[in-house]
C-alpha positions as a printed Julia matrix, in Angstrom:
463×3 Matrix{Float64}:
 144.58   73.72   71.18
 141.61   73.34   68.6
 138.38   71.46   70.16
 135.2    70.12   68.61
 132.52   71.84   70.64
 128.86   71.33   69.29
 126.71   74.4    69.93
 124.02   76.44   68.74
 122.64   80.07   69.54
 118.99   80.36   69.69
 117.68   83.68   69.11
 114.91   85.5    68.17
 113.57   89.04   66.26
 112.54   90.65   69.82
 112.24   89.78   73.03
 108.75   86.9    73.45
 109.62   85.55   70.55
 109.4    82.81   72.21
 113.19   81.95   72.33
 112.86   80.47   76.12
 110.53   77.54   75.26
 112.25   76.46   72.39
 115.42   76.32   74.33
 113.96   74.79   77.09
 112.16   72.01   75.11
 115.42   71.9    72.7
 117.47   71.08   76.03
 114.69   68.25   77.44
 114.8    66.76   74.04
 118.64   66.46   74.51
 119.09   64.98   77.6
 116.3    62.62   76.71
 118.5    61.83   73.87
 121.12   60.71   76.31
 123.63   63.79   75.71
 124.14   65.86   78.08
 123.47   69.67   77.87
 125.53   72.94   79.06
 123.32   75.99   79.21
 123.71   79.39   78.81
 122.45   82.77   78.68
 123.42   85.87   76.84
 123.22   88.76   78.7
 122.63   89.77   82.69
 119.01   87.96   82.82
 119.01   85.53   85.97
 115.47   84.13   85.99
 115.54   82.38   82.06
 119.27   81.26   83.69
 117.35   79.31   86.5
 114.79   78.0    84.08
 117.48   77.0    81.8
 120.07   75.18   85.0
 116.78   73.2    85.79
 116.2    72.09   82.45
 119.45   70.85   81.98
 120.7    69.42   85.48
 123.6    71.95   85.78
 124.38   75.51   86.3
 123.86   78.16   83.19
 126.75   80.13   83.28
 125.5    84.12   81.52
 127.51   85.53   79.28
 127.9    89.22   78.68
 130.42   90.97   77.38
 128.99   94.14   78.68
 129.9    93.6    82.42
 132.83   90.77   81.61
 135.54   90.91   78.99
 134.81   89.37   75.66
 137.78   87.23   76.17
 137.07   85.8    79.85
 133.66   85.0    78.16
 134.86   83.12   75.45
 136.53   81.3    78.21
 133.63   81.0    80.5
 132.21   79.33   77.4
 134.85   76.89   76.24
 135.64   75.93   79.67
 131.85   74.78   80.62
 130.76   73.69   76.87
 133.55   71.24   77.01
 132.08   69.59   79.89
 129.33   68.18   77.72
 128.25   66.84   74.66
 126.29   69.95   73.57
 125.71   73.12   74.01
 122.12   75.58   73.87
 123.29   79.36   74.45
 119.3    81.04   74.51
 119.91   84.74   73.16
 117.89   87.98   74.58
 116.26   90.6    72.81
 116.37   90.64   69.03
 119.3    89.11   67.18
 121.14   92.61   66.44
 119.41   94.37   69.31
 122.85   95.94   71.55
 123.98   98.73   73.64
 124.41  101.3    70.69
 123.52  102.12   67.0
 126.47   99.58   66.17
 124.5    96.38   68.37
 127.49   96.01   70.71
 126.99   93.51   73.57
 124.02   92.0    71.09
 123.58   88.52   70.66
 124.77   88.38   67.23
 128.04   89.57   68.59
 128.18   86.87   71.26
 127.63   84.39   68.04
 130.09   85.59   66.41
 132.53   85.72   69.26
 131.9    82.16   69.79
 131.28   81.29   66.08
 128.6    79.55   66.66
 125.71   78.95   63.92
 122.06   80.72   64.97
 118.98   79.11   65.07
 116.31   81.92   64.74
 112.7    81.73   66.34
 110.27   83.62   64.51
 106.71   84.76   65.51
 104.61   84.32   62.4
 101.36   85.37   63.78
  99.33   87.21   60.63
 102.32   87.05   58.58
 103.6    84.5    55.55
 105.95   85.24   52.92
 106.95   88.58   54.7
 108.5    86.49   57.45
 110.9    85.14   54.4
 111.78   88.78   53.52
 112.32   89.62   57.29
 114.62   86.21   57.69
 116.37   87.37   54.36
 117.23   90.56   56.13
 118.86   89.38   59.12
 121.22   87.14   56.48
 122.22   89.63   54.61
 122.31   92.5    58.08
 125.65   90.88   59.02
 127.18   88.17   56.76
 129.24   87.26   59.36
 126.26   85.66   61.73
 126.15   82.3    60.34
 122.0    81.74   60.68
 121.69   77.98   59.68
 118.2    77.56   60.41
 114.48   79.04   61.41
 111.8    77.85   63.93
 108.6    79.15   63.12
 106.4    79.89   65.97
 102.56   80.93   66.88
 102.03   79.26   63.32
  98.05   79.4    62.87
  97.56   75.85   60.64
  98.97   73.65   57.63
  98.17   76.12   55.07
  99.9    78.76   57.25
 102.83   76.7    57.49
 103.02   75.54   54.03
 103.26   79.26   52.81
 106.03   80.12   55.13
 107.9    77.37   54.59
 107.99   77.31   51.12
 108.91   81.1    51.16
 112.0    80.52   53.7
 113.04   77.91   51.62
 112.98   79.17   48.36
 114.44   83.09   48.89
 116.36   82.45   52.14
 118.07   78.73   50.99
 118.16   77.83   54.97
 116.21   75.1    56.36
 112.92   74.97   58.5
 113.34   72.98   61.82
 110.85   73.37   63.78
 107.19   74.91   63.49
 105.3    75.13   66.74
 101.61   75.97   66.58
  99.63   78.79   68.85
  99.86   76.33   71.74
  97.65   77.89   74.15
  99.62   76.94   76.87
  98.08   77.56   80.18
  99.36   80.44   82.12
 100.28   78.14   84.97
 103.26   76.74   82.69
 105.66   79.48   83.23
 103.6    82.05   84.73
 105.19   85.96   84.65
 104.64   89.0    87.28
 105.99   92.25   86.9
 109.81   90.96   86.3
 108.94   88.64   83.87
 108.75   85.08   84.43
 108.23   83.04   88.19
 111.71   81.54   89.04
 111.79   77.97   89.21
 111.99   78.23   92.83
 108.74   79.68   93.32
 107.11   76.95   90.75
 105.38   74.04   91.82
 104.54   72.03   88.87
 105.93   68.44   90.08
 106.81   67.33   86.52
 104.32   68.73   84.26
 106.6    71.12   82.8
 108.74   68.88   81.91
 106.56   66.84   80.66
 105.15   69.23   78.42
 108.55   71.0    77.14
 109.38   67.17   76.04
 106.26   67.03   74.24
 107.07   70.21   72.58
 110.48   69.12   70.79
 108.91   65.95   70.3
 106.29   67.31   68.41
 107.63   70.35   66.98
 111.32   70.41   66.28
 113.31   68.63   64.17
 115.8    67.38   66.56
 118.2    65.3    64.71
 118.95   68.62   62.55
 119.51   70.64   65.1
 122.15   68.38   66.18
 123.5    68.3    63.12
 124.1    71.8    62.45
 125.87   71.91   66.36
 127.8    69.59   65.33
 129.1    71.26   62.21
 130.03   74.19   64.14
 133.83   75.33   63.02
 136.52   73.79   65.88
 137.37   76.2    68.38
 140.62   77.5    69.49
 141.35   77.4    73.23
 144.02   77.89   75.8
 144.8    75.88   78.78
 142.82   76.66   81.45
 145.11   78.61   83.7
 143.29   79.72   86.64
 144.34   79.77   90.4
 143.67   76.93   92.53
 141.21   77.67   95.15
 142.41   79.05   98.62
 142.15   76.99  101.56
 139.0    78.48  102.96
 139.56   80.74  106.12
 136.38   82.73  106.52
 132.76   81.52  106.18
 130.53   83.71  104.41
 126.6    83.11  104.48
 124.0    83.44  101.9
 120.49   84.02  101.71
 119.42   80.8    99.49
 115.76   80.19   98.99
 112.77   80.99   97.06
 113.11   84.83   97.93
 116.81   85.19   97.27
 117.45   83.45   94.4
 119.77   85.92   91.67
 123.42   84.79   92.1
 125.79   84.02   89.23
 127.55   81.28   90.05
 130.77   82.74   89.18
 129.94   85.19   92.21
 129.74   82.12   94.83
 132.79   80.53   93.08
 134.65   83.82   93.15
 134.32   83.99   97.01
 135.57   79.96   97.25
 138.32   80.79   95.7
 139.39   83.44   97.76
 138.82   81.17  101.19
 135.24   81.53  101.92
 133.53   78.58  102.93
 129.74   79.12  101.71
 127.35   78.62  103.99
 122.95   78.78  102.55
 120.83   80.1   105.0
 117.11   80.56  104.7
 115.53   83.87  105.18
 112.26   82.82  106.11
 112.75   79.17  107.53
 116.43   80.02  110.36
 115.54   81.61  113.07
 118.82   83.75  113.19
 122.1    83.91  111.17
 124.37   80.88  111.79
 128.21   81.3   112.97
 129.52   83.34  109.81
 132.2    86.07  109.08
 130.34   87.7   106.37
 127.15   87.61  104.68
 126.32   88.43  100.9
 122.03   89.13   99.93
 121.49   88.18   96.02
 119.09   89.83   94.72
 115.34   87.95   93.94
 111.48   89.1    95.0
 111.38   90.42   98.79
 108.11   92.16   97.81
 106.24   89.03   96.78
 106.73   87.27  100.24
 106.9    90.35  102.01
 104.7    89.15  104.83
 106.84   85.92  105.36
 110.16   87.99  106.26
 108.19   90.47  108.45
 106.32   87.15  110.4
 110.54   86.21  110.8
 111.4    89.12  113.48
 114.33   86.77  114.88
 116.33   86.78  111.45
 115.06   90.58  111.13
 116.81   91.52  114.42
 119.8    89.0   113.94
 120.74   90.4   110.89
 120.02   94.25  112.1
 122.6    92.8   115.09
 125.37   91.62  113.02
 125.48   94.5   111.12
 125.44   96.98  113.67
 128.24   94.71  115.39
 130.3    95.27  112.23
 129.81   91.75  110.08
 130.99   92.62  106.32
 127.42   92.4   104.08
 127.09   92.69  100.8
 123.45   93.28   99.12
 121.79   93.75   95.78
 118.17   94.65   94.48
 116.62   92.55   96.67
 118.92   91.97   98.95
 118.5    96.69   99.95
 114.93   96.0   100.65
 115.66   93.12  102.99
 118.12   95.74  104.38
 116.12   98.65  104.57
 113.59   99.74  107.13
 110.24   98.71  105.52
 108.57   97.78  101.56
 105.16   99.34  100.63
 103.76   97.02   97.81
 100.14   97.08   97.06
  99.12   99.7    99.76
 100.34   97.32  102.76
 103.51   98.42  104.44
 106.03   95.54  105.29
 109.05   95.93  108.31
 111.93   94.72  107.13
 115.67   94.98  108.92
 116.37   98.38  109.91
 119.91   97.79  108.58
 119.69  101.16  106.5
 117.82  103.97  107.65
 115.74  103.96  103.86
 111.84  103.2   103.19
 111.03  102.21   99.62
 107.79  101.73   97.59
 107.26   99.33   94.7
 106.25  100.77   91.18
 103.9    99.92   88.54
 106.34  100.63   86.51
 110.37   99.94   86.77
 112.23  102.81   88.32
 115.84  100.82   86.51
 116.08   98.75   83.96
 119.39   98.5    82.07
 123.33   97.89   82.48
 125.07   99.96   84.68
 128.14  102.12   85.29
 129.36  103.22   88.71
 132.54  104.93   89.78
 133.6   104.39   93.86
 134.11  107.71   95.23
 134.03  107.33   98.65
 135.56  104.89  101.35
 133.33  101.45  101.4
 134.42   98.01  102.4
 134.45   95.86   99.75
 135.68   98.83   96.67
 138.94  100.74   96.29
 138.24  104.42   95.49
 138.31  106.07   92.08
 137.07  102.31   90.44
 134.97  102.25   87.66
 132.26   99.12   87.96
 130.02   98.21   85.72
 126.95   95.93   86.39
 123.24   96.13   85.72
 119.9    96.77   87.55
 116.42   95.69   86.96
 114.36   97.09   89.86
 110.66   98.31   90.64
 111.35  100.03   93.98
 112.14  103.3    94.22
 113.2   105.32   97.86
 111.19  107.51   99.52
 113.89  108.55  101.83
 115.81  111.41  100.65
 119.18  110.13   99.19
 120.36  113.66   99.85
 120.48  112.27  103.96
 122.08  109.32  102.57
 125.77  108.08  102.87
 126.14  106.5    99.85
 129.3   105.03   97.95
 128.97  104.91   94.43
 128.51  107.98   91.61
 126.14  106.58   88.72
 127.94  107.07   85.5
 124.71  104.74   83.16
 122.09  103.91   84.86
 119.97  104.79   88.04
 120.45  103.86   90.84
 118.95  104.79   94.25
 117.96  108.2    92.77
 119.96  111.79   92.3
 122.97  109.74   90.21
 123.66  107.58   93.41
 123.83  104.15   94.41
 125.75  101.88   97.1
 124.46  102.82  100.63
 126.86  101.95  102.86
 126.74  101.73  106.98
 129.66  100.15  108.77
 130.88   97.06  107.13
 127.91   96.8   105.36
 127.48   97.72  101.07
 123.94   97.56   99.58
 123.13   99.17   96.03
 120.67   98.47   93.27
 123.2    97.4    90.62
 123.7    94.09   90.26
 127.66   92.62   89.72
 129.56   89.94   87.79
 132.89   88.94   89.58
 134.62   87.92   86.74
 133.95   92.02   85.63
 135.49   93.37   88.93
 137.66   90.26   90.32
 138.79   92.34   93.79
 135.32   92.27   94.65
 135.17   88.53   96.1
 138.97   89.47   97.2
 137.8    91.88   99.46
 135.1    90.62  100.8
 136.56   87.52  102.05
 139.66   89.72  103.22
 137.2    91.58  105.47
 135.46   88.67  106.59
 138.83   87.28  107.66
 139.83   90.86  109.46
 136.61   90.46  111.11
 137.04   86.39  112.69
 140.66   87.98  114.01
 138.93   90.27  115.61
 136.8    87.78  117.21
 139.53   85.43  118.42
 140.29   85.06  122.2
């Protein structure tokens, strides 16, 4: 079946380009517009993913063809982009920036995957008519990457902007549409930390931002072009959607779900619905213990940064150190080890945290992971089948200072790090916690099992 699907990539030359504010304003501009907007993001990142679902009113979906198959991507895509009248796909990294000397798993491969045109943002600060030679490059880099357009940002005045322009126009032949001044936005807007950006979670701006990212496209972009090149985007060839209806639920599996715990793809949560599991959010520093659940799964997020708030909570500390040690299935990533382990050091102060896993950890200045990851299972774990490869990524600044020697651990680090000596996935009775960070649609048995455990574990319960 061919469908009309309006969509553009934006991307940049390197990462702070400042792809995530154009997108951002590009997607306020929309909706104000009347259309609505899906969202998404290439690559693993979850925190310009959150930025992006608030912007737009609905969840980004992340596409990677690193941890998921190109071809469950294209349908992650087609499947959400035809929910809407447009769609903004923000990029990462530099346009031809991959895994390897050929760009795999870049952005420009996602683009052409999706054959979608590219809108590229360009930082022009104390540069004119090279940017035109640099913009001329990328063209003629991959003929195959349709880039219809250029935003021009950090420009430093009219004169600067008449140069550049003039340049693109004349040796590239693709339009201008948009140039966005050095805006000296306050550092309150989006403020960073060592991770990058705040998540939205964490931000209180009432609707400033907003606001502001409105004012932005308003001022800045040329909208009604933009639109115009989505909507010449070539028609796209899809299949029914075929997938399995979801399973009447039969276990209830909790989540940590609040301004700590925040990384969780959705297709992770909708993975586990459609195995049975009833979802059920629970607050790590707000509940005073873990509700009536058959399993629990810890996301990833910023333990570290409100440290002293899940120390002050001893009664979740001890309920979840209880559950585990009474055999309830959890599953934990990044974030969600330190909440398991037995204490954080960040910034010389020394925080307790569950005693789940017998492991103390430190945060870095610098990260101790930072890329995708490969893992093969090579010993018995709950929620993996032995001798499976699984790939994922990690993004961490905490490092062990237990020796992972002592350490019964699950999972032998093919790329990446892990929790140190080519290890990751500690595992202690039902319970699976590693650094890497997973995509169910990359290792479908994973939601499978976990609700299958959870439901082993309510039988076990029942008088």
């Amino acid at each position: 079946m061919s469908v009309k699907i309006p969509r553009l990539v934006i991307a940049g030359l390197s990462g702070d380009s400042g792809k995530t504010i154009v997108s951002l304003s590009l997607v306020k501009a929309l909706k104000r517009k009347g259309l609505s907007v899906s969202v998404f993001k290439k690559g693993p990142d979850y925190i310009d993913s959150a930025w992006l679902t608030m912007a737009a009113g609905r969840a980004c979906r992340n596409l990677d063809t690193f941890m998921v198959e190109p071809e469950t991507v294209f349908s992650t895509f087609t499947r959400n982009a035809t929910e809407s009248d447009i769609s903004v796909i923000e990029g990462n990294r530099g346009l031809f920036d991959g895994k390897d000397l050929d760009g795999t798993h870049s952005t420009a491969g996602l683009a052409k995957l999706l054959q979608a045109p590219v809108v590229l943002v360009v930082d022009t600060t104390k540069a004119t008519r090279t940017i035109a030679a640099i913009i001329g490059g990328c063209i003629s880099f991959d003929p195959d990457v349709r880039i219809a357009g250029v935003i021009l940002n950090k420009v430093a005045g009219k004169r600067h902007q008449k140069i550049i322009t003039e340049a693109v126009e004349k040796y590239c032949r693709i339009p201008v549409l948009g140039v966005i001044p050095k805006l000296g936005l306050d550092e309150s807007l989006i403020p960073g930390r060592h991770l990058g950006l705040i998540t939205p979670a964490e931000f209180d701006s009432d609707n400033s931002f907003s606001d502001q990212m409105t004012e932005i496209a308003k001022k800045y972009l040329d909208i009604d072009r933009l639109i115009e090149i989505a909507e010449k985007a070539v028609r796209l060839e899809i299949a029914p959607d075929t997938r399995d209806e979801v399973i009447q639920q039969t276990a209830r599996i909790g989540y940590f779900k609040d301004s700590i715990f925040t990384f969780y793809y959705p297709e992770n949560l909708e993975a586990l619905q459609k195995y049975g599991a009833e979802l059920i959010p629970i607050s790590s520093t707000d509940d005073g213990q873990l509700p009536d659940i058959d399993g629990l799964y810890v996301g990833g997020g910023f333990p570290e940064v409100q440290a002293e708030r899940l120390t002050e909570n001893k009664t979740m500390l001890k309920s979840v150190r209880d559950a585990a040690n009474d055999g309830l299935p959890i599953y934990a990533e990044c974030g969600g080890l330190i909440y398991l382990s037995r204490s954080i050091t960040w910034n010389d102060n020394t925080y307790s945290m569950a005693g789940v896993l017998p492991i103390d950890l430190k945060m870095n200045k610098k990260p101790a992971g930072h890329g995708y990851t490969e893992m093969k299972i090579d010993r018995s774990n709950p929620f993996f089948e032995t001798g499976l490869v699984i790939k994922g990524h990690e993004f961490h600044y905490s490092s062990l200072l237990t020796s992972v020697e002592k350490l019964m651990s699950c999972m032998s680090v093919r790329t990446g790090v892990g929790i140190g000596d080519g290890r990751d996935g500690l595992v202690y009775n039902n319970t699976l916690a590693a650094f890497m960070h997973i995509h169910a649609d990359g290792i479908e048995n994973w939601a499978r099992s976990f609700v299958k455990k959870a439901i082993e574990l309510k039988k076990t319960m029942m008088p």
